[in-house]
C-alpha positions as CSV (number, residue, x, y, z in Angstrom):
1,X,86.5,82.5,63.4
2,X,87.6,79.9,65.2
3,X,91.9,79.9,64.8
4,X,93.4,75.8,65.0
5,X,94.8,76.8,68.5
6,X,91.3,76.6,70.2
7,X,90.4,73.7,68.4
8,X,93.4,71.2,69.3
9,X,91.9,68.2,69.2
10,X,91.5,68.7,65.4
11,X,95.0,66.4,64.7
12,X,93.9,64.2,67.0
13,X,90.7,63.0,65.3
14,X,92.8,61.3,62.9
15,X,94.9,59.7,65.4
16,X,95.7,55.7,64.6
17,X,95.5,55.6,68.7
18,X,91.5,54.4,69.8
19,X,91.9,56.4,73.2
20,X,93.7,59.3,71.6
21,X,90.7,59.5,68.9
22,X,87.8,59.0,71.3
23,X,89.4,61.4,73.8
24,X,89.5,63.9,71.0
25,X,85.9,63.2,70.2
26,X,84.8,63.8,73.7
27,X,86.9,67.4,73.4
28,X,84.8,67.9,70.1
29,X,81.9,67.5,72.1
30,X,82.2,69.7,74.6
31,X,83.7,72.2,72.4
32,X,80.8,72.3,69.8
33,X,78.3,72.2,72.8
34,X,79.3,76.0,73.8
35,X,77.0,77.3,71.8
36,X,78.8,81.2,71.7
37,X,81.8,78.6,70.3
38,X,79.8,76.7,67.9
39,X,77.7,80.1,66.9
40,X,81.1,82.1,65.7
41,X,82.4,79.0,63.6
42,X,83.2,80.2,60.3
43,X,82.9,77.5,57.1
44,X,86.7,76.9,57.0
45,X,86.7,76.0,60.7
46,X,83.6,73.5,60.3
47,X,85.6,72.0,57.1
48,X,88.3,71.5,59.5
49,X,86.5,69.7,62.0
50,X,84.8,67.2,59.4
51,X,88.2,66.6,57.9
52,X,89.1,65.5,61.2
53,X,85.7,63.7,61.4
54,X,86.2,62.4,58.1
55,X,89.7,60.8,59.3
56,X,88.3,59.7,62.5
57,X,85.7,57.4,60.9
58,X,88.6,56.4,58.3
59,X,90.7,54.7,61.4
60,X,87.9,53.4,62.9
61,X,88.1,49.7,62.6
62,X,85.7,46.7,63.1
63,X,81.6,46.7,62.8
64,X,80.1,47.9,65.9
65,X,82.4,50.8,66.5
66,X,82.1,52.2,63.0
67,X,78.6,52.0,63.4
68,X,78.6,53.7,66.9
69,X,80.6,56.4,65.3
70,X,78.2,57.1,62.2
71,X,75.6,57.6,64.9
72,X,77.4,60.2,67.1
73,X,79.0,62.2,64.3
74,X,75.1,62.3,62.7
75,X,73.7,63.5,66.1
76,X,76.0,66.1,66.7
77,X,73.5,68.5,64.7
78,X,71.5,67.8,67.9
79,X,73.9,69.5,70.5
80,X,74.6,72.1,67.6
81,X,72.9,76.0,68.2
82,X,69.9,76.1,65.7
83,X,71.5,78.6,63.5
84,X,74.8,76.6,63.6
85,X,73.0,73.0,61.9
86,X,73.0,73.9,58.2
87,X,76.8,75.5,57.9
88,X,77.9,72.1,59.4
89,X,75.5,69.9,56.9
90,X,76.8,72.1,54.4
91,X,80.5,71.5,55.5
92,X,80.0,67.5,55.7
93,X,78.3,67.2,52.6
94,X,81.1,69.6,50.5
95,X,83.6,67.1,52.4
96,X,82.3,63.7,51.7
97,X,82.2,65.4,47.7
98,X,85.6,66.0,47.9
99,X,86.9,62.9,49.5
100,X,84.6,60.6,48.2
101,X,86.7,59.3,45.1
102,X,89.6,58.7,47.5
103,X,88.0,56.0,49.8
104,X,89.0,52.8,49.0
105,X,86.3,50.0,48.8
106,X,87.5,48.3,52.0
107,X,86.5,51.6,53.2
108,X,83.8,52.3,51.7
109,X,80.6,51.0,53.8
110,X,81.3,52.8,56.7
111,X,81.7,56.2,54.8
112,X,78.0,54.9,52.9
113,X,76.4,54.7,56.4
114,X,77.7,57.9,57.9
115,X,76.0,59.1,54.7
116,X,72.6,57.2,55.5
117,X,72.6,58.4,59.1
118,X,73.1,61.8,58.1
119,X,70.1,62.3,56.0
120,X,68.4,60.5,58.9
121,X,69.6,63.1,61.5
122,X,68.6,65.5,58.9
123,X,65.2,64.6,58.2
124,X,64.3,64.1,62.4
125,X,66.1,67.6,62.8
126,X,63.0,69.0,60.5
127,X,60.9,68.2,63.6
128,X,59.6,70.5,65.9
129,X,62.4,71.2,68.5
130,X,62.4,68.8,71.4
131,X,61.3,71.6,74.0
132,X,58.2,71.6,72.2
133,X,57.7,67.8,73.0
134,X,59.2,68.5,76.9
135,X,56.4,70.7,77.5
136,X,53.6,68.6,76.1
137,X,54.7,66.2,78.4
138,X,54.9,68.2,81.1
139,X,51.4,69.7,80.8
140,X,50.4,65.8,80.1
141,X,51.8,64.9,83.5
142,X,50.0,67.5,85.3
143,X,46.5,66.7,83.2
144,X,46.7,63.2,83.9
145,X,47.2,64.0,87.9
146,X,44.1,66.2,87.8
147,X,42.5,63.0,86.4
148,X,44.0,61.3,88.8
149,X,42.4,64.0,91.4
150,X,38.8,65.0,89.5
151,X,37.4,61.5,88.1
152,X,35.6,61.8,84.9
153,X,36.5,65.2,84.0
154,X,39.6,64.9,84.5
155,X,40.0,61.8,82.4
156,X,38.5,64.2,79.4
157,X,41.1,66.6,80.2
158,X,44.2,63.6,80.3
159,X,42.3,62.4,77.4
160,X,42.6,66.0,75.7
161,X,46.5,66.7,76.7
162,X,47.6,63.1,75.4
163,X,46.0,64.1,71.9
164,X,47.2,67.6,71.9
165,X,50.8,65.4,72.5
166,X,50.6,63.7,69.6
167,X,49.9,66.5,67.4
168,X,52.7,68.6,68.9
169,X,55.0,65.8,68.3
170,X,54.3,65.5,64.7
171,X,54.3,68.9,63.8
172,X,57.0,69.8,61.2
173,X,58.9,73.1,61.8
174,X,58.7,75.1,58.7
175,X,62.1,76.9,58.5
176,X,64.0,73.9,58.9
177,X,62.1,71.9,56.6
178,X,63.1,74.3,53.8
179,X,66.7,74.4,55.2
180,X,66.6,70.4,54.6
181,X,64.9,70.6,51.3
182,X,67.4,73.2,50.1
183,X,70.6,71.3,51.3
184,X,69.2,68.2,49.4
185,X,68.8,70.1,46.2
186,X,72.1,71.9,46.6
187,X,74.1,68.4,47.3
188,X,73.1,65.2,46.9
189,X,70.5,65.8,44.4
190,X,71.9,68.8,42.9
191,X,72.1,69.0,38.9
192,X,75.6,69.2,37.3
193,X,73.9,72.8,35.6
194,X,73.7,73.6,39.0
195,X,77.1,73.1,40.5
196,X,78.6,74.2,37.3
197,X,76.7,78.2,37.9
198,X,78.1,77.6,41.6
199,X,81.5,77.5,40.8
200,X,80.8,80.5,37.8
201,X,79.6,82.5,41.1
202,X,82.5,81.9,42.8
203,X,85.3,82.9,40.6
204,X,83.1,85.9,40.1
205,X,82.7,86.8,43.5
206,X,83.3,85.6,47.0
207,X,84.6,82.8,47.8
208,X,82.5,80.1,49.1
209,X,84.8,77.0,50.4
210,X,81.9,75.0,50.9
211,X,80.2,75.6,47.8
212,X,79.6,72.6,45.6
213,X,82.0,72.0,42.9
214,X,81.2,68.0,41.4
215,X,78.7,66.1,43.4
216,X,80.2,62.1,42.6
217,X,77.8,59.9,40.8
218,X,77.9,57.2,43.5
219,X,77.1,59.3,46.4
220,X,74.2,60.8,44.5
221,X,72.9,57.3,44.2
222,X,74.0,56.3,47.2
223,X,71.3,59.2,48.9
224,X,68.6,58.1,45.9
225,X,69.0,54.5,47.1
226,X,68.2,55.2,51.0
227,X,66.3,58.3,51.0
228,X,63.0,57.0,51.2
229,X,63.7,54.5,54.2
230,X,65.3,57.5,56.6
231,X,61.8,59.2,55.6
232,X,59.9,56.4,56.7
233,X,61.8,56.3,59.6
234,X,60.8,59.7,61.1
235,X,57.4,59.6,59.5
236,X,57.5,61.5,56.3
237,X,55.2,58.4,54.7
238,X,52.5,58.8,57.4
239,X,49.4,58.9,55.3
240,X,47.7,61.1,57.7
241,X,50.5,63.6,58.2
242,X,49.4,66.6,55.5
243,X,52.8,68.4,56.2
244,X,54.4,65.5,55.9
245,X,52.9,64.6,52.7
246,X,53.9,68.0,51.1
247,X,57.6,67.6,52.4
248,X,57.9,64.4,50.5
249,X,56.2,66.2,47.5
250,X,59.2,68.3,47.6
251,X,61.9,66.0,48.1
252,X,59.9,63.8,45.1
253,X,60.3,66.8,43.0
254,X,64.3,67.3,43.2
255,X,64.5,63.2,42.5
256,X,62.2,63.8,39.4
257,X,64.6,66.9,38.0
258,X,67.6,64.2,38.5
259,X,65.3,61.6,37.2
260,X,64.7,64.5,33.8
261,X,68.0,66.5,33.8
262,X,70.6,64.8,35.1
263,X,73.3,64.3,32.4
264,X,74.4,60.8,34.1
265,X,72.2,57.5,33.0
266,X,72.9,55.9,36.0
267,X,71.6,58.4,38.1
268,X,68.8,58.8,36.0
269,X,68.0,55.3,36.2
270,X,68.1,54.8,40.4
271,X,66.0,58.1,40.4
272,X,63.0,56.5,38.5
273,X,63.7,53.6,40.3
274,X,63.9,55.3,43.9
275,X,60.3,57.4,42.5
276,X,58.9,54.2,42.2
277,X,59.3,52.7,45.6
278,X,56.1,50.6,46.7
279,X,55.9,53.0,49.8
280,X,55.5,56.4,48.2
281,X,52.2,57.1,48.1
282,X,50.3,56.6,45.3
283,X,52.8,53.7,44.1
284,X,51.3,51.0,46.3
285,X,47.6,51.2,44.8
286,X,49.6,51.8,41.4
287,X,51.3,48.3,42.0
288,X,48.3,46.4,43.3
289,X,46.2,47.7,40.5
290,X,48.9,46.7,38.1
291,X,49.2,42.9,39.5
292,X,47.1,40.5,36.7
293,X,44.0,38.9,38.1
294,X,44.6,35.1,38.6
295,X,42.5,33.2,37.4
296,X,40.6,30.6,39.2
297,X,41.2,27.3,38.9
298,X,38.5,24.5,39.0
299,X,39.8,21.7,40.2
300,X,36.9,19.8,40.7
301,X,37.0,19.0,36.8
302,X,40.4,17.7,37.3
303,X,39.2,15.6,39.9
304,X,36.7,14.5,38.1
305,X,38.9,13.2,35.0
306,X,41.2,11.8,37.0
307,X,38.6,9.7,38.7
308,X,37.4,8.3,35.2
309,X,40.6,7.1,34.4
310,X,40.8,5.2,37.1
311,X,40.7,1.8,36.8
312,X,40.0,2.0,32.5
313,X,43.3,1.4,32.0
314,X,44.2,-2.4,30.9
315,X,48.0,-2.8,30.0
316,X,50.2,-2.8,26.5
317,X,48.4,-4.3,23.9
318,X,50.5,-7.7,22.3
């Protein structure tokens, strides 16, 4: 575990000084970056850093650096050791639970986009990792050289090495996709019978400081409400994408048991809603099929009576 002294930027996240807070965010950088540092982070030392996070984003004034922000604290899973990624999800999602009553509504927006990007980063972190993608291309470079060098065959060959490309870059990676799934079903669409045995476990047992305790209405619809466009962003809707299509069944299911169990209304309402989006498949041919038929209009016979009245007409009687 990690001990504040080695981590003394931590104050300074929170820091009403820009240059102190970006300085500090450049420290936080290079610290997580180490991975033997970032590896041997214990929960209460990542709940420390995303209280500083949390704080950074809370002084962060004015529209484009807010939004710059969002992005870099949501890709800093992408720096983060492999094994590292899901104690830090875990640690921002416990703190935006905690904190989330507290934000004021001036505040609010930016705090509902760090949400949004971080089911984004989430979702393109269920990816294969990029080395995978590095070494297609590599072996596509050297392919389309031998084309390059060999004519015909080695057009086939470019040919081959581009398609192999593609498939390596939209291959899911298995582990991480059920590290996703079980984050999203543990926060953000976790049922209230669920957090309720979590906290039964821990005053039984060990104690888990990132465990969920109450998950806030709003940030639960919050997620319903934008968790189908940061799918569509990294290709979870792709109709050809098998993989892809069974990850979505997944995340679909954990909506449903909100949409069935959850003791809030309002929840239960954006969760049928949210299942219903147009771009889920199945809902689009659901919608057109639903649409009524218009009938067509012959306007010819319109014409037509329109045409006889012309000229019949021959003022107000006396």
């Amino acid at each position: 575990m990690a001990s504040q002294g080695n981590m003394p930027f931590i104050r300074n996240l929170a820091s009403s000084d820009r240059k102190i807070r970006t300085s500090a965010l450049a420290s936080l950088h290079t610290f997580l970056s180490a991975k033997h540092i970032s590896s041997a982070l214990g929960p209460l030392d990542v709940l420390k850093l995303w209280k500083g996070l949390f704080f950074a984003l809370w002084m962060c004034d004015r529209a484009i650096p807010q939004q710059t922000l969002c992005a870099e604290l949501a890709d800093l899973i992408f720096i983060l050791p492999r094994e590292a990624v899901v104690p830090w999800l875990r640690a921002f999602w416990a703190t935006m639970s905690r904190e989330w009553t507290g934000i004021d509504v001036l505040r609010m927006e930016k705090f509902l986009l760090l949400a949004r990007r971080v089911v984004g980063a989430g979702f393109k972190w269920m990816k294969m990792p990029a080395a995978t993608a590095i070494s297609s291309k590599k072996s596509s470079k050297k392919n389309t050289a031998a084309a390059a060098a060999g004519g015909g065959a080695g057009a086939g060959a470019g040919a081959g090495a581009q398609e192999e490309k593609k498939k390596n870059e939209s291959a899911w990676d298995a582990q991480r996709v059920d590290e996703i799934v079980k984050l999203l079903g543990e926060y953000p669409f976790a049922l209230e019978e669920a957090t309720m045995e979590a906290d039964r476990q821990n005053l039984e047992g060990e104690q888990d400081p990132c465990a969920p305790h109450t998950i806030p209405v709003g940030l639960k619809i919050h997620v319903l409400d934008i968790w189908v466009d940061e799918a569509e962003k990294v290709g979870l809707l792709d109709a050809e994408d098998q993989e892809a299509a069974e990850i979505l069944q997944r995340i679909s299911t954990l909506v449903d048991l909100l949409e069935q169990r959850s003791y809030s209304p309002a929840v239960k309402i954006r969760s049928k809603e949210s299942l219903a989006d147009d771009r889920l498949p199945g809902n689009k041919k659901a919608s057109e099929a639903a649409k009524p038929e218009t009938a067509d209009v012959n306007m010819d016979d319109d014409d037509d009576d329109i045409q006889s009245d012309v000229g019949s007409w021959d003022g107000f009687n006396d």
